[in-house]
C-alpha positions as CSV (number, residue, x, y, z in Angstrom):
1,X,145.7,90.5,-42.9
2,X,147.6,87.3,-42.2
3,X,151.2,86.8,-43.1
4,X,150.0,84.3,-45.7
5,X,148.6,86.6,-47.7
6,X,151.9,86.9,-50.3
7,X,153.0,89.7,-51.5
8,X,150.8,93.4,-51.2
9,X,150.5,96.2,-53.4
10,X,150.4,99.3,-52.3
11,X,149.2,102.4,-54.7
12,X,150.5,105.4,-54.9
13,X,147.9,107.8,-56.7
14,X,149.5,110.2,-59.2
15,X,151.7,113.3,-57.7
16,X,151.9,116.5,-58.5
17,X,155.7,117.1,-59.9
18,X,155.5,113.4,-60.6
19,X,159.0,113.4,-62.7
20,X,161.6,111.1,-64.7
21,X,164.2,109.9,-62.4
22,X,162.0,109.8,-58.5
23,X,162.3,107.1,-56.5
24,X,159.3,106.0,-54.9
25,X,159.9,104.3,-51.4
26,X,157.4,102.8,-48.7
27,X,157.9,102.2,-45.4
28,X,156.0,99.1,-44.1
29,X,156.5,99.3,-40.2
30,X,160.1,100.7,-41.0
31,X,161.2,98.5,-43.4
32,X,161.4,100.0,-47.3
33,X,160.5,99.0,-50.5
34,X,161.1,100.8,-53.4
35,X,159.8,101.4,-56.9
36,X,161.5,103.3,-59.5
37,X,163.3,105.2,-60.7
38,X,160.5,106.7,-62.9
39,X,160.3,106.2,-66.7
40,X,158.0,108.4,-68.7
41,X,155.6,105.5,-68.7
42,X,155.2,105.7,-65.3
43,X,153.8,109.2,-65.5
44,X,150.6,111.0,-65.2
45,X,149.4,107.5,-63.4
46,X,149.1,106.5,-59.8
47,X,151.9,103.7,-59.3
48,X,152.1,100.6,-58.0
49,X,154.6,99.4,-55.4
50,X,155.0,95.5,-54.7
51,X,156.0,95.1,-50.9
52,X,157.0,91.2,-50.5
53,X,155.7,88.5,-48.5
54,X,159.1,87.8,-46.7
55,X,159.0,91.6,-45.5
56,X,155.7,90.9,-44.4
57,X,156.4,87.9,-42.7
58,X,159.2,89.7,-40.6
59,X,157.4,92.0,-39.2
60,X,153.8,91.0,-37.3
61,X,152.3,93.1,-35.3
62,X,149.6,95.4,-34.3
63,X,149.0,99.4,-35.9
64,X,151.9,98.8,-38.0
65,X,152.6,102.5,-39.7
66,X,152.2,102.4,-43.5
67,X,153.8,105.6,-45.5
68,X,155.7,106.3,-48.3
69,X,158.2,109.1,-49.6
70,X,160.1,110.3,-53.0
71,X,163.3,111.4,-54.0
72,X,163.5,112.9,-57.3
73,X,166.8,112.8,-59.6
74,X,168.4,115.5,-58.0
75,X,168.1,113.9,-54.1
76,X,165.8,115.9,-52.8
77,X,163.3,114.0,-50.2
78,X,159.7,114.8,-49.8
79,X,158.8,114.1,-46.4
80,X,156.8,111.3,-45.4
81,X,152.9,110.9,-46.6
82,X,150.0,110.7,-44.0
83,X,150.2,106.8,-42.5
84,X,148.0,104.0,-42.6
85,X,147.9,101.4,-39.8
86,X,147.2,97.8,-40.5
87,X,147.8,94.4,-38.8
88,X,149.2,91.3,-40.0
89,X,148.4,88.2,-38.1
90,X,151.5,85.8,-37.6
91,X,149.7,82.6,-39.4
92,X,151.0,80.3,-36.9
93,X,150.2,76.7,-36.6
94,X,151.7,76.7,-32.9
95,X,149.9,77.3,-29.8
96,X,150.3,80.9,-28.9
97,X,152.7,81.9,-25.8
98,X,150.8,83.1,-22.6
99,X,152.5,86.2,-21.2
100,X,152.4,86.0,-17.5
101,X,150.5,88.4,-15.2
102,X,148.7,90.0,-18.5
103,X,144.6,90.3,-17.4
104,X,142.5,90.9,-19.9
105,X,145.2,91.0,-22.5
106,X,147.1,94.5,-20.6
107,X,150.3,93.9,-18.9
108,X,150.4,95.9,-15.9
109,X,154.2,97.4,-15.9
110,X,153.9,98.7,-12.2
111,X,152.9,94.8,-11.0
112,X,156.5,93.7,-12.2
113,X,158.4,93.8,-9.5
114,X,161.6,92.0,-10.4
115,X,163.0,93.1,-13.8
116,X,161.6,90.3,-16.5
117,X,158.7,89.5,-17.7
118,X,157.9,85.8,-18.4
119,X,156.3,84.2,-21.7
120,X,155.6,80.7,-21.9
121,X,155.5,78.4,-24.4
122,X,153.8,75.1,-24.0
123,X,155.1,71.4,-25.5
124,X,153.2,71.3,-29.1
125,X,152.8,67.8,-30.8
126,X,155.0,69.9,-34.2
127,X,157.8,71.1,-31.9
128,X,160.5,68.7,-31.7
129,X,162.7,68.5,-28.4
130,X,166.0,69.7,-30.4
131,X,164.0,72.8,-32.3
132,X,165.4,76.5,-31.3
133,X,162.6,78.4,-29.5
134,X,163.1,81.6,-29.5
135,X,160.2,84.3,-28.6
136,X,159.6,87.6,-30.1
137,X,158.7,90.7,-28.6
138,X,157.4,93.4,-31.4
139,X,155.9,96.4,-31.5
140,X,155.6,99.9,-32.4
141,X,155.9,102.6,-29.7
142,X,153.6,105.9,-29.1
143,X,157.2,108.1,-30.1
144,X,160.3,106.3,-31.8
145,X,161.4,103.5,-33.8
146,X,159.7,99.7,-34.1
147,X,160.8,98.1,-31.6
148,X,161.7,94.1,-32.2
149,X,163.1,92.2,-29.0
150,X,164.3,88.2,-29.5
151,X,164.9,86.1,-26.8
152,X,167.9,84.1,-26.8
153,X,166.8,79.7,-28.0
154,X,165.9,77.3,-25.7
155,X,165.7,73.6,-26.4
156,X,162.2,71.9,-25.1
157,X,163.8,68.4,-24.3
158,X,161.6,66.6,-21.9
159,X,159.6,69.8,-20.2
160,X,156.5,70.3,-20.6
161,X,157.0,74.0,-20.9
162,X,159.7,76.7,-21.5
163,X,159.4,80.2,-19.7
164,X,161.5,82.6,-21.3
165,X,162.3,86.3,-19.9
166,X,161.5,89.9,-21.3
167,X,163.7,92.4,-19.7
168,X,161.3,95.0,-17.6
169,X,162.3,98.0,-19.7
170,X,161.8,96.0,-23.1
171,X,158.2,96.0,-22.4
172,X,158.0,99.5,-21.3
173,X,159.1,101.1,-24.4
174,X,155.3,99.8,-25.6
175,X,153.7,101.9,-22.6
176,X,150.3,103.0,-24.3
177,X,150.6,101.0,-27.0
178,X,150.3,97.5,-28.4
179,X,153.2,94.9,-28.3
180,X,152.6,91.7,-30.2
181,X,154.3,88.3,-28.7
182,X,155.2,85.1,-30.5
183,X,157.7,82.2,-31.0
184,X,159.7,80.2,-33.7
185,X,160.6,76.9,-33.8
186,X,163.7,76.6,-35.8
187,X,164.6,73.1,-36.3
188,X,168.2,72.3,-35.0
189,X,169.2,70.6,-38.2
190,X,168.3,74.0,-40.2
191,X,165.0,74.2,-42.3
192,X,161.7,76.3,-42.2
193,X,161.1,77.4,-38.7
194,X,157.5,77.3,-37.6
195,X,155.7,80.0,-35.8
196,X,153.0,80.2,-33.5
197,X,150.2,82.3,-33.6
198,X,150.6,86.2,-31.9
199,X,149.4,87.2,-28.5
């Protein structure tokens, strides 16, 4: 999917023990949304949970891990239902960053020799000199939490390019997996920051 999709809906089919008073929540790549608590004419019925654009938005990426859980009145938790993976697409309108000594789209960790990782991004006629580059670094690990990484903003000015750095150890959290790589270009003056498209 692409992050211009608006909001989702994500269906929870009816439960067994399905009870006045739970609390439906879903993790979207470990962010929540929740639903309830239940009313009696939620019951006997699957349920429908609305996860929102601007959660979407925030989190691009690769195998993203879909789930949800319940607590019921009394706060007990279920534990978490079987995942889904999706993607979301960053719906950029920016060039996308090239991350340097990646072949093939792999980044080979052992052929980093000096600590940091370089991503560049290249002048674009819709990025303004002054804008706030900064370049994220997203993904989801084989074990552990999402990871999100943010560079600290640079200002283009007169280069043609701007090569930020991804610490070494960053990028080998996502050993095995997938890490997904893109910029925003966040006026100076405030405003809607644009984005590029994921790499």
């Amino acid at each position: 999917i692409t992050d211009a999709v608006g909001d989702l809906d994500v269906i929870i089919a009816q439960y067994a023990n399905q009870s006045v008073g739970d609390v439906i929540t879903v993790s979207w790549a470990g962010m929540d949304a929740q639903y309830g608590p239940l009313t009696t004419a939620d019951l006997n019925r699957s349920v429908t949970v609305n996860i929102p654009n601007s959660l979407i938005v925030s989190r691009p990426g690769t195998d993203l891990v879909v789930r949800y859980s319940i607590r019921d009145k009394v706060q007990n938790y279920s534990r978490y239902s079987p995942s889904v993976l999706t993607t979301v697409y960053a719906r950029g309108s920016l060039l996308e960053p090239t991350v340097e000594g990646t072949q093939s789209g792999d980044l080979f960790i052992d052929d980093i020799t000096d600590g940091q990782i370089e991503v560049r991004v290249n002048r674009h006629a819709d990025i303004a000199t002054t804008d706030n580059i900064v370049v994220h670094w997203t993904g989801r690990p084989a074990e552990g939490p999402f990871q999100d990484f943010s560079t600290p903003p640079q200002q283009l000015g007169s280069n043609r390019f701007l090569n930020f750095q991804v610490p070494k150890d960053v990028a080998e959290v996502l050993i095995d997996s997938q890490a997904y790589v893109y910029y925003t270009a966040i006026p100076a003056a405030g405003g809607v920051a644009k984005i590029s498209i994921g790499s």
